[in-house]
N, C-alpha and C positions, 0 to 999 in steps of 0.2 A: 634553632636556626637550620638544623640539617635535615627537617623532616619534611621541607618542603622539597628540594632536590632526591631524598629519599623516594619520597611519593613520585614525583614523575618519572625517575626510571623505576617505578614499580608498574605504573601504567603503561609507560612504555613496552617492558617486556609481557606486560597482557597484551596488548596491539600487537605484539610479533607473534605472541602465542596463538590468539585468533585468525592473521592472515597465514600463518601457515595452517591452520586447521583447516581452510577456502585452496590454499595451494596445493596441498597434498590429497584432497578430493577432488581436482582437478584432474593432476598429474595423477590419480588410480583411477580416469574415467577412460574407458576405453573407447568413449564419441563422444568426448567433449567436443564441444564445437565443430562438429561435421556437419548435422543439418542448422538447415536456415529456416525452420516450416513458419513465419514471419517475414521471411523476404529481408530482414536490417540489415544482410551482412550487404545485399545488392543496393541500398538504401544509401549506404554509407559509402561504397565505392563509387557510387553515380557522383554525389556528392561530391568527393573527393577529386574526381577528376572533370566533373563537368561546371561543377556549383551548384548545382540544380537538384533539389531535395526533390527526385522522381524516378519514372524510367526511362529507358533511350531518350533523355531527353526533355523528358512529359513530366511536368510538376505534376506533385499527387497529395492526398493529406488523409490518404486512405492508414497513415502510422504516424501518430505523436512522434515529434520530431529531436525531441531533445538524445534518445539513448541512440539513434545513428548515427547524430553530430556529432556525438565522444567517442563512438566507433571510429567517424572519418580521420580522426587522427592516428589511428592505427595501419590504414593504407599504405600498402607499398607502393615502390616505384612502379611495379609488373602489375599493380591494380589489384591485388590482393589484401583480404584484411590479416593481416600477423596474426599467429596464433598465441607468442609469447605475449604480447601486447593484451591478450584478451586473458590471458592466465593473469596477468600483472594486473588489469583495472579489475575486473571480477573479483581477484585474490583481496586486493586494496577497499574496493568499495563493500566488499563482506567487514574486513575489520573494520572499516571505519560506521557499519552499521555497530556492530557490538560496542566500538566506542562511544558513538551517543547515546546508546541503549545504560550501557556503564556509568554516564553523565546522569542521563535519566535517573536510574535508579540513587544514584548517588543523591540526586538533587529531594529525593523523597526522603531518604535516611536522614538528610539535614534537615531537612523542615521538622522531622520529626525528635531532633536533637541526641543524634544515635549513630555511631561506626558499626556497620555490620557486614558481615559477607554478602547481602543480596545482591549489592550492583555486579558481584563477580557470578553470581550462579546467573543473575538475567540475562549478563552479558554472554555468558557459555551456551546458556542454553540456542540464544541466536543461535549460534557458532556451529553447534553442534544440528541444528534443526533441518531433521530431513529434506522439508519442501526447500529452504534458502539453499542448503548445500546439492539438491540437484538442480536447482535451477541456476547455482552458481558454475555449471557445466552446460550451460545455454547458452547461444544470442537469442537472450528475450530479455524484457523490461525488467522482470522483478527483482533481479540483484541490485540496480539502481533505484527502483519505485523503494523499493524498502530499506534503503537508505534514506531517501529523500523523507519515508513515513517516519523513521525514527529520528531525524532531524525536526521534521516539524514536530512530532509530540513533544520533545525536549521543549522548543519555542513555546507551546504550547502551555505547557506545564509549571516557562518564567511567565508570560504573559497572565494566568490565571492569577497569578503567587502576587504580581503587583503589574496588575493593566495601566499601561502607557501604552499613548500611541506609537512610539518608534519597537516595540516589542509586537505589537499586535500589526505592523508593519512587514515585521520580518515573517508573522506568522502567515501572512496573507502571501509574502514571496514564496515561500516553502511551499502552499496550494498549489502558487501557479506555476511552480518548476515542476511539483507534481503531477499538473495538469497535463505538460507538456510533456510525462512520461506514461503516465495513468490515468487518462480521462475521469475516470470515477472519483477521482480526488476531489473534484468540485463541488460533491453532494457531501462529503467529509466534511470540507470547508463549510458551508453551507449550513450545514446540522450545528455546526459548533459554534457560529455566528449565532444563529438563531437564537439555541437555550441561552449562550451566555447573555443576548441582547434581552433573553423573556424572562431572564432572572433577576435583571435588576429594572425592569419597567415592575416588578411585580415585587421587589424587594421591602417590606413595610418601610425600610430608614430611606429611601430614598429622597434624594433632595436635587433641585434644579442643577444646582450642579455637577452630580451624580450622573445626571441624563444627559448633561451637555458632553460628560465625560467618556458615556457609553457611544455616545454618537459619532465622538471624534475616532475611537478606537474602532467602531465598524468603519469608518471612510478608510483609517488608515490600513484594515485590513484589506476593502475592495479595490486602493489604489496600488498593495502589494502582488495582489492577483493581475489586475489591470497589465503593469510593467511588462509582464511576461505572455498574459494569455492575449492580451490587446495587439502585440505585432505577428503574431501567429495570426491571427483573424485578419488581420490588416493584409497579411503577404496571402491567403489563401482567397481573400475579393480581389487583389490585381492579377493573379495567376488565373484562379478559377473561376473568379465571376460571383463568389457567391461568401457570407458572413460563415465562415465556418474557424467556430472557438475551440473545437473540441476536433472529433477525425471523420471522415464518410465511410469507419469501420462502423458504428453502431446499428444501422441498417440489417448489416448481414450479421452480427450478431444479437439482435433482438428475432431476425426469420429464425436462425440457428437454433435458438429456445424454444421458438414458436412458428411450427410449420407441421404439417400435415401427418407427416411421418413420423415426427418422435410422437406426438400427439396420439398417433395410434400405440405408437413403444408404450406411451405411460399408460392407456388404457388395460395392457396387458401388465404389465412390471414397472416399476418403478427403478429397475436397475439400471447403473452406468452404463452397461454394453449394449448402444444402441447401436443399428448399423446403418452409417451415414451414406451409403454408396448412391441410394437411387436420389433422394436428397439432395446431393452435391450434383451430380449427375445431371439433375431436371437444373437444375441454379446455373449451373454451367452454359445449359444451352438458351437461358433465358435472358442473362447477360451477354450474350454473344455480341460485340458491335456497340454495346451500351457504355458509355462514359462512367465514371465514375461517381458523379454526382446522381445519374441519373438511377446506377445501380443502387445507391442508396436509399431513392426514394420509392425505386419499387423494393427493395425488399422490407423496409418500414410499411408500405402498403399491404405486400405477402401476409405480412407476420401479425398487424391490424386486423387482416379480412378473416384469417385465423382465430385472432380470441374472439375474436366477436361470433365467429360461427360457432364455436363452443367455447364459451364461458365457462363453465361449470370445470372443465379438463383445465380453463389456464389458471384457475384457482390451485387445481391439484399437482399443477404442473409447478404452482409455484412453491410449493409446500416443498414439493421433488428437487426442487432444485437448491431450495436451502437447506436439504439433507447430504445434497452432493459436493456446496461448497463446504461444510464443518463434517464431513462425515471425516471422524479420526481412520480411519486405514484406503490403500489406495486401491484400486480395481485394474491396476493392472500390472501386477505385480510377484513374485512368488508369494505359496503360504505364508513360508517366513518370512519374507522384509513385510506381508502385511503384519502379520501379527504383530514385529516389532515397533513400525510404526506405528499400529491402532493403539499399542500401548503407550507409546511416548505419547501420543495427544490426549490420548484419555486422561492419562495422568497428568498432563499438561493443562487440560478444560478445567480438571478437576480443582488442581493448584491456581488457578488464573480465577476461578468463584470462591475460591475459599479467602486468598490475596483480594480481589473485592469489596468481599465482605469485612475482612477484617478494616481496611481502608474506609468504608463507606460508614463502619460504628466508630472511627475514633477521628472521625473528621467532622465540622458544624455544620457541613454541605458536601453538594457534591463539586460545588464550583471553589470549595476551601482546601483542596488536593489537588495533587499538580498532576495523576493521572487518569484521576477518575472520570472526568466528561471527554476528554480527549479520546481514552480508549473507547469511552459509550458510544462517544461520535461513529467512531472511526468502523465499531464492528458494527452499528447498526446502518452505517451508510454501503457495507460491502453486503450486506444481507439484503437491503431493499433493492438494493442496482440486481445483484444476481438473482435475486428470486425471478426476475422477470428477462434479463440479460441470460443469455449463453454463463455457466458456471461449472467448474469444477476445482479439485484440492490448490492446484496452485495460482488459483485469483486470491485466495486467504491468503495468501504470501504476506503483502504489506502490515496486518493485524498483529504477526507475527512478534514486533518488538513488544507493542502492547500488551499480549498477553504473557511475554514470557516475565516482566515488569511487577506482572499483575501476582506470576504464579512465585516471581520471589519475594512478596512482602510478608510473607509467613515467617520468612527468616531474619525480617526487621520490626518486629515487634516485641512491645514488650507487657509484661502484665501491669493491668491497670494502674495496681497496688505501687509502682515502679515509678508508671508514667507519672501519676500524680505526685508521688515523692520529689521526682526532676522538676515539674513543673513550680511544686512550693518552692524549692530551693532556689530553681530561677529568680523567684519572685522577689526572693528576701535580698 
């Protein structure tokens, strides 16, 4: 009877443990929150004081709007965003990333009929994870997007365990609240709809009511995204005139990838340090005057007229750029913190295929684990947006629960000889 109140203040003091490891790299950052190179802290005080998700005034949808809505409550009176407010949600939304990460992993350990330490190393390792913890010294999305990502895996990984549509429901809201922080979430969604929907049209036991079952669970999924992404689309056609689900960033970060200049950078090197000056420069003067709708569609036009004049470079370009989102150490940075980082991922990539692997041989699919097509989704949907989108280290951010998930089931397994022993005994 005392091991249930046991257990939650056992979690509880991991939840303190982890949002102090987000507060005290906060409070040892010398800029935390000084720049705004995203514009949300301007975002959220417009908002705050006018209503109006824009500038002086001017609706925009050039920023997924959900992470300066929980900014705008950090507004002062004098029209400033609080700095303690942004230590507190930052601080908060990092541990309560490791708590569903913790959930996650926990939820693997049971299915697999086993207490072991991994839900606490996946959960630290968040915690402890280079990229979350400087971007949890930002205003920028990923401290919330990768909350939002390891929430919906969690969802993710009951809905696989036992599909109903109010579960596959809630996985479709997790999309669309990701949407409205992460645009790219919707090809995550997307991916993970798909195989589960190709695996049981293709399943041999399938039976009509099987199918009816898989069909209500995609509606419930599409109608979970709808909720969210449908009044975003709706308020962006009375404002702007035009159906926009997603931001009128994409434009200038597909030219970003693919424009004339890096184009020559890759020709020569394939390194990170390209120099955006003339670039930004020429873009600058070509938007001059240009709406925002409009600047998106020329720079989608830019960045079209580009591959198509050299194919052959946006092929290589794209190889380059998915060395640049998974490449383990940063480029800009000292010796040391690279080195130390290219080893924490190294050995992070390394533990995250070998947790895979181990998962992928003692499961009867990959749709009969509660992390395995979630994470497959998730990292091949960041791989195919950035090979061709603008990429670098911290767009991986949201993967991040996923793999650290993945690098602890090494330390939740057991030998075969073992497993089977639990399973007869189950049985008798």
């Amino acid at each position: 009877m005392r091991e249930a109140p046991l257990k939650t203040l056992y979690v509880l003091l991991l939840v303190v443990f982890w949002f102090s490891t987000r507060w005290i790299s906060i409070a040892l950052s010398s800029d935390a929150f000084v720049a705004d190179p995203d514009g949300y802290r301007q975002l959220a005080i417009e908002l705050n004081s006018t209503g109006v998700f824009g500038a002086n005034s001017q609706p925009t949808a050039f920023r997924p709007p959900l992470y300066p809505w929980i900014l705008s409550f950090g507004v002062t009176g004098s029209q400033t965003l609080d700095e303690t407010y942004l230590k507190w949600l930052h601080s908060l939304l990092g541990a309560l990333t490791c708590f569903f990460v913790y959930r996650l992993a926990s939820q693997i350990s049971s299915w697999q009929s086993k207490q072991t330490i991994a839900p606490i190393i996946a959960a630290t390792l968040v915690a402890l994870d280079p990229i979350l913890v400087r971007q949890s010294q930002l205003i920028m999305t990923e401290t919330l997007a990768t909350l939002l990502a390891a929430i919906t895996l969690y969802c993710m990984g009951k809905a696989l365990l036992k599909p109903t549509p109010l579960l596959f429901l809630i996985v479709g809201i997790g999309i669309g609240l990701s949407v409205l922080c992460r645009p790219t979430a919707i090809v995550w969604g997307g991916l993970f709809m798909a195989a589960f929907f190709a695996s049981q049209l293709l399943a041999k036991s399938k039976t009509e009511n099987t199918l009816r079952q898989v069909i209500g669970n995609s509606l419930a999924f599409s109608l979970g995204v709808g909720l969210f992404v449908l009044p975003w689309g709706t308020r962006n056609y009375l404002e702007l005139k035009s159906w926009i689900l997603t931001t009128t960033h994409g434009g200038y970060t597909l030219l970003l990838a693919n424009n004339e200049s890096l184009y020559d950078h890759f020709e020569k090197t394939p390194s990170r340090n390209w120099d955006d000056t003339s670039f930004q420069s020429e873009w600058a003067a070509r938007i001059s005057g240009l709406h925002e709708l409009d600047q998106d569609r020329l720079a989608n036009s830019m960045a079209k007229e580009t591959i198509q004049r050299r194919p052959l470079l946006f092929l290589k370009s794209c190889v380059i750029r998915f060395g640049w989102l998974w490449a383990p150490w940063p480029n800009q940075s000292s010796w040391l913190a690279s080195a130390v980082i290219g080893a924490w991922y190294t050995t992070l990539y390394m533990a995250a295929i070998a947790g895979g692997s181990l998962a992928w041989r003692r499961s009867s699919g990959i749709l009969s684990h509660p992390i395995l097509l979630p994470a497959a989704c998730l990292v091949l949907s960041l791989s195919l947006v950035h090979a061709v989108y603008w990429s670098n280290l911290r767009m991986r951010a949201v993967a991040m629960p996923a793999l650290c998930v993945l690098a602890s089931i090494p330390f939740s397994t057991k030998s075969d000889s073992t497993a089977k022993n639990t399973a007869s005994t189950s049985d008798k």
